[in-house]
C-alpha positions as CSV (number, residue, x, y, z in Angstrom):
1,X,20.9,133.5,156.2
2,X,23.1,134.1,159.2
3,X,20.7,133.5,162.5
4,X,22.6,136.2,165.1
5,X,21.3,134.2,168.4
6,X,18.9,133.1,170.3
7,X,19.3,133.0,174.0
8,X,16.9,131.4,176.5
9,X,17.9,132.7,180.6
10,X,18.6,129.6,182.5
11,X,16.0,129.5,184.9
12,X,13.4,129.2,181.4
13,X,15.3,126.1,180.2
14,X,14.3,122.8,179.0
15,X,10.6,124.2,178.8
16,X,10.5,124.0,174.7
17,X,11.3,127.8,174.7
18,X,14.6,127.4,172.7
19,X,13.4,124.8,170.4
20,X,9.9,127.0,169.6
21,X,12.2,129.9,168.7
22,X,14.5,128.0,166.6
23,X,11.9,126.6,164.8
24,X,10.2,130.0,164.2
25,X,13.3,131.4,162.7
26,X,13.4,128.2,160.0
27,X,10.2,128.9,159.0
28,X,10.9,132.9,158.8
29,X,14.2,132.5,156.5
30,X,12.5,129.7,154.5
31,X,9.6,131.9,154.2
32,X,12.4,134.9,152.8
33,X,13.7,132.1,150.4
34,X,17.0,131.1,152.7
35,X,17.9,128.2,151.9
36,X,19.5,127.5,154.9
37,X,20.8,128.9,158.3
38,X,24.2,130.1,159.6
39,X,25.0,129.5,163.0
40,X,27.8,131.1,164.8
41,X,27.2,128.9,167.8
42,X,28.8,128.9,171.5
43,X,31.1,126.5,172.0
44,X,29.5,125.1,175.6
45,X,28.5,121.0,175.6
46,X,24.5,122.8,176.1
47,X,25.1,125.0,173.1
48,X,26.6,122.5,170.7
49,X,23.7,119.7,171.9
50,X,20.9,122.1,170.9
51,X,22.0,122.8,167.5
52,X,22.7,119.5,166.7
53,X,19.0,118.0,168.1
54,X,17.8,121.1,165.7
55,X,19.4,119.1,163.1
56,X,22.2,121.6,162.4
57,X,25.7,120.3,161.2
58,X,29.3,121.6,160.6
59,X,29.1,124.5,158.6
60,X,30.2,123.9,154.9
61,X,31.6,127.2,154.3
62,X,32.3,129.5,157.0
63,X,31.8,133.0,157.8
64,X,35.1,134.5,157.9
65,X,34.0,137.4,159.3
66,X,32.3,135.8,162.1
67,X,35.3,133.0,163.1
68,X,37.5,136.1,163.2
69,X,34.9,137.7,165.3
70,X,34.6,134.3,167.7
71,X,37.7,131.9,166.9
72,X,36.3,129.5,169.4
73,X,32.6,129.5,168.2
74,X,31.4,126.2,166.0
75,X,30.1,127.1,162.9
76,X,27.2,125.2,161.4
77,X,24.8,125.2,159.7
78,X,20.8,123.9,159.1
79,X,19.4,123.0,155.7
80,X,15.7,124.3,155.2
């Protein structure tokens, strides 16, 4: 299941806010029988250091349609 974004306004950072709403939308694809999640994720140091404390990793397959879309986004991905 592709997760589209999640976006937390700076001056709301590194209160839990982006971690409580990544953790929401693993329980709400697991709960929809994903089996895991498909990040299209920003290339920034912040971006990249969130995903990978949420436990996500290099994508296995990608999205072409999304790397055409964002050639200089990382693609992962998170096992539920």
């Amino acid at each position: 299941m592709d997760l589209s974004n999640i976006h937390v306004s700076k001056d709301m950072r590194g209160h839990g806010i982006g971690k409580e709403l990544f953790l929401l939308a693993k329980k709400w694809a697991k709960d929809h029988q994903a089996e895991k999640l498909y990040i299209s994720a920003h290339s920034s140091v912040e971006s990249q250091a969130f995903y990978k404390t949420m436990g996500c990793v290099e994508a296995l397959e990608y999205n072409e349609e999304l790397v055409t879309k964002e050639p200089c986004d990382c693609q992962l991905e998170c096992v539920l």
